[in-house]
N, C-alpha and C positions, 0 to 999 in steps of 0.2 A: 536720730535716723542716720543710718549708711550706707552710701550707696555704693553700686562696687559693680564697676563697667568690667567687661572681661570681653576677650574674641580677638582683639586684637593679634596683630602680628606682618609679617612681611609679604607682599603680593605681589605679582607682576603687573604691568599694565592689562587692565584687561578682565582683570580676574575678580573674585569676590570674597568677600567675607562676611559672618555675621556675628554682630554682637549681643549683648546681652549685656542689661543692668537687672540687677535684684537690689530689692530696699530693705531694709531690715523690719522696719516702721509701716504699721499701715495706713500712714497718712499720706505714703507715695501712692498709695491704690487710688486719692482722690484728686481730681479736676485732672486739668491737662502737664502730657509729659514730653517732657522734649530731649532732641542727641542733638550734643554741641562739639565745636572742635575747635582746637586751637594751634594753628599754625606757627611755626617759630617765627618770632616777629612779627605776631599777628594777633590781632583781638580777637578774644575768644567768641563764637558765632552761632545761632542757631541753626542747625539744619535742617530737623525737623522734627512736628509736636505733631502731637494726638490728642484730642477733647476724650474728657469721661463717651463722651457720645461716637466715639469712631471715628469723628473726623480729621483728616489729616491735611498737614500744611509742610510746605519743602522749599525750602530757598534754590533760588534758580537755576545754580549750580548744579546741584544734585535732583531735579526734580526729571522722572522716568528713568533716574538709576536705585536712588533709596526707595526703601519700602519702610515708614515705624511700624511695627504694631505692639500689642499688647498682651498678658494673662493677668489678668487683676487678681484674680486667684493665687497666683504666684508672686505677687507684685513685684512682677518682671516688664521690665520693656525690652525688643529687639529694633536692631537697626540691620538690616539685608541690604548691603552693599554688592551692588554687582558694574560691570564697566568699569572698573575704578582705572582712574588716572593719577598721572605723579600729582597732579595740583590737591588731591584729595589727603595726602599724607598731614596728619596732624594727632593727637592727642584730643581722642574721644571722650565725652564725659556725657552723664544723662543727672538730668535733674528735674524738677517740675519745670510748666511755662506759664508765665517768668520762674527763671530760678530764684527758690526760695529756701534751699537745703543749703547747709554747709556740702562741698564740692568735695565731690571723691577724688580718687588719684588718678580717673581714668583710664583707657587704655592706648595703647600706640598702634597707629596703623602707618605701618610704612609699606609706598606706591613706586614700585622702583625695581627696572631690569637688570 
């Protein structure tokens, strides 16, 4: 399975962007999925999952700026970044929750005037 984060790219404060993971595999269509990021000099972190059943969970941070959701059909996840802050900038990545795939290249979001 591959996964392969895309959306990424440069923002102002303030502003939004949304990503997208597609799985090659459809064993990414089962149980829960999650978008991780990883700041320079920083462990890489969940931000936020989605249960097969719709429900969603968001670290503190981000929680009433991200939205995950899903097309299991597509075996795609989005991540809908809006408000974004420079503290947000890091290298996006989506895997299951826990991650259990080998780790794609993710993508970069950089937060920055």
């Amino acid at each position: 399975v591959q996964l392969q984060a895309s959306g990424g790219g440069l923002v102002q404060p303030g502003g939004s962007l949304r990503l997208s993971c597609a799985a090659s595999g459809s064993i990414f269509s089962l149980g829960s999925k999650g978008w991780y990021r990883q700041a320079p000099g920083k462990q890489r972190e969940l931000v936020a999952a989605i249960t097969s059943g719709g429900s969603t969970n968001y670290a503190d941070s981000v929680k009433g700026r991200f939205t995950i959701s899903r097309a299991n059909a597509k075996n795609t996840v989005y991540l809908q970044m809006n408000s974004l802050k420079t503290e947000d900038t890091a290298v996006y990545y989506c895997n299951t929750d826990p991650p259990l795939l080998k780790w794609g290249q993710g993508t970069l979001v950089t937060v920055s005037s």
